[in-house]
C-alpha positions, 0 to 999 in steps of 0.5 A: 589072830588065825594060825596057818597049820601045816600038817604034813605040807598041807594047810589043814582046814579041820572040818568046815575050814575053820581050824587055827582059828586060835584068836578065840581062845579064851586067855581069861576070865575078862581082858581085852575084848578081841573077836567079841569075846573079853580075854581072848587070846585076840584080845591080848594079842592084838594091836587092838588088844595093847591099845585097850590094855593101855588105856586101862592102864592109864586110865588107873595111873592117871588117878594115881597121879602118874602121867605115861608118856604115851597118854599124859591126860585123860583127854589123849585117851581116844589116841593111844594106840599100840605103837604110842605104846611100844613107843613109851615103853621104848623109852623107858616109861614104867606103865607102858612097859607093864602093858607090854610085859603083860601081852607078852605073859598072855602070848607066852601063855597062848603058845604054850597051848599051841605047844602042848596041843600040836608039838610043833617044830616051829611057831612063825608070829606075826602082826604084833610080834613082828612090831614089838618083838623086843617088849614081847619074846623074853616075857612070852619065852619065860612063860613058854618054859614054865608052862609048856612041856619041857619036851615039846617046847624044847624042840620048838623054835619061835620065829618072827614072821619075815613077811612082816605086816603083809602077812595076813595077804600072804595067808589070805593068798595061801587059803585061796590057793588052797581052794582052787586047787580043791575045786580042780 
């Protein structure tokens, strides 16, 4: 999970070229594991991520005697992933609801930081968001209001990514862009 900052129309790099590396941040003290490190916001916020939370979750639901719709035995556990997921929770299923309520908690948590360090006008998320919009904003938007500052998160919006998966090329595309125009 990277974040393309515009400051000033200019994508800013930091120093090395390594700002809006934001996958790294540390969400919690353990989670998901994401760019090797347990609870980063990666972690949380990944299709990987669900995949892993879900997982957990069925794992613990099964021993209790609940069946998810998205891994009903232990021997589906290696095929869950984010989309069996969001498929269940579309459907109405309690634990995989849980695991998406919960990424959504984390992202809310996650942009909240971004908020408060930048005080940006617009936050534009893709990949994940892009797919499961509809199980993630309203928990992340409850977040954001409890814990970014009131001033900061009122004037920003949070947008879907309207290039969808092809995002992380477009950004790809941008960064060599970028390069090329520094080396002419």
């Amino acid at each position: 999970m990277g974040a393309g900052l515009i400051l000033d129309g200019r994508l800013y790099g930091g120093t090395n070229g390594n700002a809006g590396e934001v996958g790294h941040l540390r969400m919690a003290a353990d989670g998901p594991v994401g760019y090797g490190k347990k609870g980063s916001f990666e972690g949380f916020c990944s299709g990987g991520g669900v995949k892993q939370l879900g997982q957990m979750r069925a794992i613990q639901a099964l021993k209790e005697g609940r069946h998810p719709l998205y891994c009903k035995t232990e021997t589906e556990l290696p095929t869950v992933t984010a989309k069996s997921i969001a498929d269940a929770a579309d459907a109405g299923d309690v634990d995989a609801t849980e695991v998406y309520r919960y990424c959504g908690e984390q992202l809310g948590r996650g942009l909240s930081i971004l908020i408060d360090l930048f005080n940006p006008e617009t936050i534009v998320i893709g990949s994940i968001f892009t797919r499961s919009e509809n199980l993630l904003r309203a928990e992340a938007e409850r977040i954001i209001r409890e814990e970014a500052l009131p001033m900061s998160a009122a004037v920003c919006s949070i947008r879907t990514a309207q290039l969808g998966n092809a995002i992380g090329d477009y950004a790809a595309i941008a960064v060599a862009e970028e390069a090329r125009e520094k080396n002419n």
